[in-house]
PAMIDREN-503983 format. One record per atom (N, C-alpha, C, CB): atom name; x, y, z. Coordinates in nm, 4 decimals. Glycine has a CB too. Example, Ala and Ser with C-alpha at 12.3 -4.5 7.8 and 13.67 -1.06 7.14 Angstrom:
BEGIN
+------+----------+----------+----------+
! site !       xx !       yy !       zz !
+------+----------+----------+----------+
!    N !   1.3190 !  -0.5690 !   0.7800 !
!   CA !   1.2300 !  -0.4500 !   0.7800 !
!    C !   1.3200 !  -0.3300 !   0.7800 !
!   CB !   1.1308 !  -0.4473 !   0.9046 !
!    N !   1.2850 !  -0.2250 !   0.7080 !
!   CA !   1.3670 !  -0.1060 !   0.7140 !
!    C !   1.2900 !   0.0030 !   0.7870 !
!   CB !   1.4084 !  -0.0598 !   0.5725 !
+------+----------+----------+----------+
This chain:
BEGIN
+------+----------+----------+----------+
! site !       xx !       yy !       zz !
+------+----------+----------+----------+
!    N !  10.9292 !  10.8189 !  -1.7892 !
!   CA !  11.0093 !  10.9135 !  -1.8653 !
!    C !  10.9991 !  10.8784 !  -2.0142 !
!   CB !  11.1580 !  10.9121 !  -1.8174 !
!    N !  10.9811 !  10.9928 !  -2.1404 !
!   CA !  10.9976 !  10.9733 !  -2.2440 !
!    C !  11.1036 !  10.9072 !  -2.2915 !
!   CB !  10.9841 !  11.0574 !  -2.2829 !
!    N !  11.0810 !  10.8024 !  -2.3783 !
!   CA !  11.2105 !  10.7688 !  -2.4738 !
!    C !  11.2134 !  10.7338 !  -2.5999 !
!   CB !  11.2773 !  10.6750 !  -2.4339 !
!    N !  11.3023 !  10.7386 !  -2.6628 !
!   CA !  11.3290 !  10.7868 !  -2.8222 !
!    C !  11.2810 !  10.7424 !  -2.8979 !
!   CB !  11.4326 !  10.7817 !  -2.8783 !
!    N !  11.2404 !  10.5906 !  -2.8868 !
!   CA !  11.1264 !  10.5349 !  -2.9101 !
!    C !  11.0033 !  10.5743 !  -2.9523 !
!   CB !  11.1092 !  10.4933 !  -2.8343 !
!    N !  10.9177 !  10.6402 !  -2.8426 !
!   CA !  10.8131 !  10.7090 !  -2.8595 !
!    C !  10.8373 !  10.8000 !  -2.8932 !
!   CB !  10.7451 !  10.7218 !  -2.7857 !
!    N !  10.9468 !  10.9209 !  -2.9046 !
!   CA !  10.9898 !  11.0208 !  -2.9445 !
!    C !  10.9439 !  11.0387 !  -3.1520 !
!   CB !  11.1556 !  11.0051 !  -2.8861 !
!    N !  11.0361 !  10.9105 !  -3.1544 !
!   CA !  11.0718 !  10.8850 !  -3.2924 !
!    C !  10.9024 !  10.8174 !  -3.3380 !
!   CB !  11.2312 !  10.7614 !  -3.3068 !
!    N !  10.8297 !  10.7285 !  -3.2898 !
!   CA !  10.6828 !  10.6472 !  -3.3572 !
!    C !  10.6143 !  10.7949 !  -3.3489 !
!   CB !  10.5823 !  10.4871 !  -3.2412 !
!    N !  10.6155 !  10.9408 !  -3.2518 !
!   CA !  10.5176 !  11.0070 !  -3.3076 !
!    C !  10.5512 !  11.0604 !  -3.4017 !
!   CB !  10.4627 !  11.0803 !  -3.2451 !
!    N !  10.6909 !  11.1249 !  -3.4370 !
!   CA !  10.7270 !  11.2125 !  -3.5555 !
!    C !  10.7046 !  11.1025 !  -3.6956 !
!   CB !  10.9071 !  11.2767 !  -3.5353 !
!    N !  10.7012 !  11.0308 !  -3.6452 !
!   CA !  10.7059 !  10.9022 !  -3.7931 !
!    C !  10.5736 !  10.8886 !  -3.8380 !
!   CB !  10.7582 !  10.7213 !  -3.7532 !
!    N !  10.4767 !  10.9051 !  -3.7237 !
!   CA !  10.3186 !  10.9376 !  -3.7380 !
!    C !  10.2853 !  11.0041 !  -3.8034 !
!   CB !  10.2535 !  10.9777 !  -3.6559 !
!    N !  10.3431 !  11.1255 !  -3.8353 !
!   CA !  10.3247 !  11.2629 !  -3.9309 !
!    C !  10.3536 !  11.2705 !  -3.9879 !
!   CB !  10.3401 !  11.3590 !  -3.9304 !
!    N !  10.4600 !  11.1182 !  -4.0535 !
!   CA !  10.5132 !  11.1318 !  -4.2027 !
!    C !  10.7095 !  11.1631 !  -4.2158 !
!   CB !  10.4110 !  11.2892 !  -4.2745 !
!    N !  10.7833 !  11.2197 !  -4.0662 !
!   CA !  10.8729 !  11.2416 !  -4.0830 !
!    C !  10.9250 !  11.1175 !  -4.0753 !
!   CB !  10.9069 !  11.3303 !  -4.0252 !
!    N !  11.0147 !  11.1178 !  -4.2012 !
!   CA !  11.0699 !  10.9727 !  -4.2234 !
!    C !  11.2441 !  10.9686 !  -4.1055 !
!   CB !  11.1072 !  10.9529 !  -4.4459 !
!    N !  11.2795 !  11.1025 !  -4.0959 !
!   CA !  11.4381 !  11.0883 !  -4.0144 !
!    C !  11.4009 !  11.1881 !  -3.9062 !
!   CB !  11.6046 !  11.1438 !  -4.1159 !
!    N !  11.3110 !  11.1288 !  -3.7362 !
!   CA !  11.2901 !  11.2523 !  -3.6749 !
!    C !  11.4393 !  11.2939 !  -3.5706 !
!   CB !  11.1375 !  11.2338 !  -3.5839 !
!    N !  11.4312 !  11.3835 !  -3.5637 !
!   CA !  11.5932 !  11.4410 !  -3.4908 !
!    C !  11.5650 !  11.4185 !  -3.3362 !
!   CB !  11.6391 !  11.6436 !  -3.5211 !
!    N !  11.7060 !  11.3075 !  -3.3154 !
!   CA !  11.6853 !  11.2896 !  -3.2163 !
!    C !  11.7822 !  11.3859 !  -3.1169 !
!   CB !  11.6871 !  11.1593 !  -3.2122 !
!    N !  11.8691 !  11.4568 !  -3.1716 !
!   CA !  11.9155 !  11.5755 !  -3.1317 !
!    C !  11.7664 !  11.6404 !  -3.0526 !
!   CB !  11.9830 !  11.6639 !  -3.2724 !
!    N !  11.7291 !  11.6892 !  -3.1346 !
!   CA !  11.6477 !  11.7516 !  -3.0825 !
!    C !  11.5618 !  11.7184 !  -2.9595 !
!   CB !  11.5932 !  11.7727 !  -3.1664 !
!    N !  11.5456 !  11.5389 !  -2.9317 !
!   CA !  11.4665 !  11.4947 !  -2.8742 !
!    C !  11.5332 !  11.5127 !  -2.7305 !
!   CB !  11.4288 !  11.3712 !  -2.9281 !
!    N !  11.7206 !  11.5121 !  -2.7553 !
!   CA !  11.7965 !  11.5089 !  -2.6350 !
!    C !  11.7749 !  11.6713 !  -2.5922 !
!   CB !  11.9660 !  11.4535 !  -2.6613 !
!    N !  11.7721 !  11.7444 !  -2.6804 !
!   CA !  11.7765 !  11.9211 !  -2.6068 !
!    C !  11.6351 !  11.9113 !  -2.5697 !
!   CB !  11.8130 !  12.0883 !  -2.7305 !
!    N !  11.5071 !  11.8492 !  -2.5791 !
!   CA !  11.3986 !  11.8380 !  -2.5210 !
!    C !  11.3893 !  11.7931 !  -2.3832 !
!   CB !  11.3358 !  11.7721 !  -2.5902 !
!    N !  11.4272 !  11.7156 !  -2.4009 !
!   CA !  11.4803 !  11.6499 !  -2.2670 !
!    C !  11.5439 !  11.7351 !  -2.1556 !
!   CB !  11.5851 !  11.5514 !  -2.3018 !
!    N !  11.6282 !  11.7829 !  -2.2091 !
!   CA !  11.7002 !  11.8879 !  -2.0960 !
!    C !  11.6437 !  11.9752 !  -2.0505 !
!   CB !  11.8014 !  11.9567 !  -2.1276 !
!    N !  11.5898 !  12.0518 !  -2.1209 !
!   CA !  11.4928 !  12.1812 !  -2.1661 !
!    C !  11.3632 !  12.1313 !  -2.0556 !
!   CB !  11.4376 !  12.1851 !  -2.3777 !
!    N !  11.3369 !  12.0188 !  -2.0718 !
!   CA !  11.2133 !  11.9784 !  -1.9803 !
!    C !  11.2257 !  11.9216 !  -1.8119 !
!   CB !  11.1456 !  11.8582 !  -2.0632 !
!    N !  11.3719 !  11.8781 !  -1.7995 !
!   CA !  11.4341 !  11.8243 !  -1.6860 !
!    C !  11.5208 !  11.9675 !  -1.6213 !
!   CB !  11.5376 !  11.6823 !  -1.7358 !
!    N !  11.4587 !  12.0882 !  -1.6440 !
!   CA !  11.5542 !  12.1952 !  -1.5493 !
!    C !  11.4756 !  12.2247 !  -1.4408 !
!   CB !  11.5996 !  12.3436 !  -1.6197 !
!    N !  11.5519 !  12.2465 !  -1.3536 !
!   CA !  11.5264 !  12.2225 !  -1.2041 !
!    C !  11.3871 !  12.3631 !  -1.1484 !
!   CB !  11.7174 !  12.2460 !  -1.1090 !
!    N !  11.3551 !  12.4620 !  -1.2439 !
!   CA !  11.2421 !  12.5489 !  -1.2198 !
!    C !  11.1420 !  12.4912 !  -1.2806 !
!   CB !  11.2549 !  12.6836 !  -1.2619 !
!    N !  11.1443 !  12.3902 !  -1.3439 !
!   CA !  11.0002 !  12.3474 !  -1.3642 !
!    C !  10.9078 !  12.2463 !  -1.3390 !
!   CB !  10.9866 !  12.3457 !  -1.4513 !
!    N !  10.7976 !  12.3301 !  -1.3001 !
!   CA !  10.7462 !  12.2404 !  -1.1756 !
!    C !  10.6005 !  12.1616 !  -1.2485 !
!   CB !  10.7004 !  12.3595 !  -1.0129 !
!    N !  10.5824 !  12.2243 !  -1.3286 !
!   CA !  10.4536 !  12.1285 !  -1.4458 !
!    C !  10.4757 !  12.0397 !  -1.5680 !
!   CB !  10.3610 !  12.2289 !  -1.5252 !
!    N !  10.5504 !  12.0915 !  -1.5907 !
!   CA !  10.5835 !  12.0709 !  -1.7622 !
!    C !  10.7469 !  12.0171 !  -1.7160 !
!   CB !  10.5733 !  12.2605 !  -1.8938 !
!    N !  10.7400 !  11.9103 !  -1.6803 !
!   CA !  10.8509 !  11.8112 !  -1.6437 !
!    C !  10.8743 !  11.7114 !  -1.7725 !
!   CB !  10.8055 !  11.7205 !  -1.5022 !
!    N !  10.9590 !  11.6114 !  -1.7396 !
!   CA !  10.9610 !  11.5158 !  -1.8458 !
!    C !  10.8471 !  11.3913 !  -1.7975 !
!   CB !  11.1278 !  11.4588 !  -1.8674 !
!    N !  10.7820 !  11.4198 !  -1.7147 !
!   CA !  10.7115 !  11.3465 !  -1.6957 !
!    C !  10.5900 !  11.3734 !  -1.7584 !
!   CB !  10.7134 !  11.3296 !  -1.5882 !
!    N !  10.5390 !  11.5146 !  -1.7914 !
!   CA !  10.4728 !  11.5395 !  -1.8191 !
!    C !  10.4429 !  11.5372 !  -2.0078 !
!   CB !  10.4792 !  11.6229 !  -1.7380 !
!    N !  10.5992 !  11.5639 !  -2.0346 !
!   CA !  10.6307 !  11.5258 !  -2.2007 !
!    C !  10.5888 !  11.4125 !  -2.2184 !
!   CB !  10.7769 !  11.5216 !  -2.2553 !
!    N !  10.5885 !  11.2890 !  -2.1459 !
!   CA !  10.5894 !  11.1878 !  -2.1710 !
!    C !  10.4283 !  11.1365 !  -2.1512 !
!   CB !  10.6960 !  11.1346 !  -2.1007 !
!    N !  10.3483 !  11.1742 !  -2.0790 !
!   CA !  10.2168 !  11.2125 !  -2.1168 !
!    C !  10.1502 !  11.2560 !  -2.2220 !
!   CB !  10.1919 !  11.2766 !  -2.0629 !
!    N !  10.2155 !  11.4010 !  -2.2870 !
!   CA !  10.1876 !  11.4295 !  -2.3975 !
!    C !  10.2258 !  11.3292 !  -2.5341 !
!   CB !  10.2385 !  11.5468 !  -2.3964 !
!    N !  10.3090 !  11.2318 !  -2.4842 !
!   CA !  10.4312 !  11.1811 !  -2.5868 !
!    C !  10.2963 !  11.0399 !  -2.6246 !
!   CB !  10.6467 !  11.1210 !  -2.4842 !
!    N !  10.2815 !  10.9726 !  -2.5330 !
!   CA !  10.1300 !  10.8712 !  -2.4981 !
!    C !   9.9947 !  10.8870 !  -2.5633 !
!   CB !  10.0818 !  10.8901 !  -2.3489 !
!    N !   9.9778 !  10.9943 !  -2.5612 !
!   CA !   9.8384 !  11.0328 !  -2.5953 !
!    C !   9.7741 !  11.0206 !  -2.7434 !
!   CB !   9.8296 !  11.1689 !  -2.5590 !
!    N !   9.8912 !  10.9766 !  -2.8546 !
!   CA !   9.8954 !  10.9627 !  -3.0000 !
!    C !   9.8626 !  10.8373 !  -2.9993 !
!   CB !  10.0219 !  10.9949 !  -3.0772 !
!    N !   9.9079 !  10.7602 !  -2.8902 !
!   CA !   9.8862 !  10.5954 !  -2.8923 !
!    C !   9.7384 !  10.5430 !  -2.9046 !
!   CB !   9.9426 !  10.5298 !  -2.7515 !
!    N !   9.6713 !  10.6241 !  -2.8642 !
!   CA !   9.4894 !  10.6018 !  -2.8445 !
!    C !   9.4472 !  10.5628 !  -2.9749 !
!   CB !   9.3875 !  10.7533 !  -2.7987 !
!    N !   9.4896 !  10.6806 !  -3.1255 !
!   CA !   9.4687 !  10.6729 !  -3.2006 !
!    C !   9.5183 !  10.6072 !  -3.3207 !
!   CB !   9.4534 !  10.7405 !  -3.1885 !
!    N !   9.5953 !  10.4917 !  -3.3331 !
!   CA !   9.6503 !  10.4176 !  -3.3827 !
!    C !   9.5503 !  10.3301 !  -3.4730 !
!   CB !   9.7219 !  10.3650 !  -3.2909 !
!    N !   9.4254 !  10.3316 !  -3.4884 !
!   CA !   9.3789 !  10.2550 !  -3.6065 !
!    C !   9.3353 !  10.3731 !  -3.7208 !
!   CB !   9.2437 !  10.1485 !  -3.5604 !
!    N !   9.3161 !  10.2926 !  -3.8321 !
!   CA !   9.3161 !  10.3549 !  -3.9823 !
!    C !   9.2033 !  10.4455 !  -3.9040 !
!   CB !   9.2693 !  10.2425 !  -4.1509 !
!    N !   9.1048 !  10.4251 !  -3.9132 !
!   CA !   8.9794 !  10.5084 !  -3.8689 !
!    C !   8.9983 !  10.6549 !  -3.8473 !
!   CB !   8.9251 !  10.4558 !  -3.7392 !
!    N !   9.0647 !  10.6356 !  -3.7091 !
!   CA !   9.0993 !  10.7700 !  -3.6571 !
!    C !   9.2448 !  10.8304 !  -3.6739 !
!   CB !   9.0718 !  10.7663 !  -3.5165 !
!    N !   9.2969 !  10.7927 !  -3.8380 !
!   CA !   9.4356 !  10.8535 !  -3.8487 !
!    C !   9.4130 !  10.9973 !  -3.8518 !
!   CB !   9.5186 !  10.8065 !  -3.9772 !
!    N !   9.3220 !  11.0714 !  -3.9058 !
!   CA !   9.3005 !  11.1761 !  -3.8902 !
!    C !   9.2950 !  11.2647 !  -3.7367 !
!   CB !   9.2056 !  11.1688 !  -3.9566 !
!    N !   9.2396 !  11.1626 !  -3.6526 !
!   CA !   9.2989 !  11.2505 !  -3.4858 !
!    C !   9.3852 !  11.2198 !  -3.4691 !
!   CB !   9.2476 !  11.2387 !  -3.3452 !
!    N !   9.4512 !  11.1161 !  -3.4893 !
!   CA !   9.6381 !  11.0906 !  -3.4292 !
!    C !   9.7245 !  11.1864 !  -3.4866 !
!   CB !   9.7226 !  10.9315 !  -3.4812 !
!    N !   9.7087 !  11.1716 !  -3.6244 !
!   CA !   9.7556 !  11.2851 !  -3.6701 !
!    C !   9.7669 !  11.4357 !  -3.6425 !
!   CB !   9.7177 !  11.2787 !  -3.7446 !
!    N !   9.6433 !  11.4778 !  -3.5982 !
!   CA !   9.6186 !  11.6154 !  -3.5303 !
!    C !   9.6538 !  11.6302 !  -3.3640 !
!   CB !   9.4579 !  11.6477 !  -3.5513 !
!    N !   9.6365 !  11.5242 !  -3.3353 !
!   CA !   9.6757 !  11.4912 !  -3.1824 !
!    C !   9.8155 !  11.4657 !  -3.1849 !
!   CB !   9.5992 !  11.3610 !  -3.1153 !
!    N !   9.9039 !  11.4477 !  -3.2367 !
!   CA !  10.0526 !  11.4407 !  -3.2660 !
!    C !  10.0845 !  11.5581 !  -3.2719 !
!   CB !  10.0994 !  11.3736 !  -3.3825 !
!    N !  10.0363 !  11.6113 !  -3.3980 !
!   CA !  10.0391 !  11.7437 !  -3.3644 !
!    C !  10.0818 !  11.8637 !  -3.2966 !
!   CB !   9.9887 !  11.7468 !  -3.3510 !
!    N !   9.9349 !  11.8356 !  -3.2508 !
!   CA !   9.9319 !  11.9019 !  -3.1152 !
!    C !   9.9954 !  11.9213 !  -2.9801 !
!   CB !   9.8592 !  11.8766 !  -3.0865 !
!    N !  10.0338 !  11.7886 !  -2.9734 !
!   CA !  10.1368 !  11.7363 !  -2.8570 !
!    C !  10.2562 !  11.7649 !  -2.8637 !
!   CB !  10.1481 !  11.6061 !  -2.8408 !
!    N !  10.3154 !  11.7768 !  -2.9950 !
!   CA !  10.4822 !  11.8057 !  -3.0221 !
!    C !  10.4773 !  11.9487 !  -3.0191 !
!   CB !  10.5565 !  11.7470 !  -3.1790 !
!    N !  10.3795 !  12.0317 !  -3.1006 !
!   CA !  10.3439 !  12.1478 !  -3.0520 !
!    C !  10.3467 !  12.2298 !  -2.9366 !
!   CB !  10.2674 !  12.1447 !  -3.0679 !
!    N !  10.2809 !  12.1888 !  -2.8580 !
!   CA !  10.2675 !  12.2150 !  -2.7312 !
!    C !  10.3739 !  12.1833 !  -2.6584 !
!   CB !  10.1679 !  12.1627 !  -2.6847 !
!    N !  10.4565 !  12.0656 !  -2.7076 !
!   CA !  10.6049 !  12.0589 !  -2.6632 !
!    C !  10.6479 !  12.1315 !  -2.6640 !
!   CB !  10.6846 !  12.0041 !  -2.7020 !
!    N !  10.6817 !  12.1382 !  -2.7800 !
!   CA !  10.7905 !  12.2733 !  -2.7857 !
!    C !  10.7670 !  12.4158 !  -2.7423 !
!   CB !  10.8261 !  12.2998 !  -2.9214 !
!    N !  10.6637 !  12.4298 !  -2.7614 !
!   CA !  10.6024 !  12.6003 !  -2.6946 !
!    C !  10.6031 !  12.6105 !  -2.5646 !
!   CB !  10.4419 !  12.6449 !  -2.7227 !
!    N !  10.5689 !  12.4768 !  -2.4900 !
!   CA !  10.5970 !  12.4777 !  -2.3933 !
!    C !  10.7732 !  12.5196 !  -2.2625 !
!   CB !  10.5407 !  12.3776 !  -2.4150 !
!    N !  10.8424 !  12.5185 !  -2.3931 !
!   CA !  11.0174 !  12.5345 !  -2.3639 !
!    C !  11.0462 !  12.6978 !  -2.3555 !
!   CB !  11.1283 !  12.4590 !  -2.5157 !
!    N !  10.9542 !  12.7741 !  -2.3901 !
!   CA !  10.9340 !  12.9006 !  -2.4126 !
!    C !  10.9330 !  12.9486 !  -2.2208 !
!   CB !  10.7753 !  12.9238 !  -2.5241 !
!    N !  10.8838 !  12.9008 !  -2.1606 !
!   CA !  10.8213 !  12.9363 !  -2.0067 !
!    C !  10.9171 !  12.8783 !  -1.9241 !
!   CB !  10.6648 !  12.8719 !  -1.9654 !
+------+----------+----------+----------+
């Protein structure tokens, strides 16, 4: 399961210096309702992982876009 932790190291990845962890708790919920059968919190937390790959100077430019992408897709994902 995601936690705030990783919540907070990706938004901090992108530069947000105060990421809302409000928000991280209505994510949470939003992702733990009982019709969804893909896009679980298990599955956030996959997406939440995947920034970790890219952690040297080199490839700040994909972590960055891969952060991105992932919080992105988070949230759009709350739409369904």
């Amino acid at each position: 399961m995601p936690d705030v932790a990783r919540w907070r190291s990706t938004w901090m990845g992108l530069g947000v210096a105060r990421p809302d962890e409000q928000l991280f708790a209505e994510v949470m919920g939003r992702y733990a309702e009982p019709h969804r059968s893909y896009h679980t919190t298990r599955h956030l937390d996959e997406c939440l992982r995947r920034p970790a790959l890219y952690h040297t100077e080199h490839f700040r430019f994909r972590y960055e876009a891969a952060a991105r992408a992932n919080l992105t897709r988070s949230i759009h994902q709350l739409e369904s």
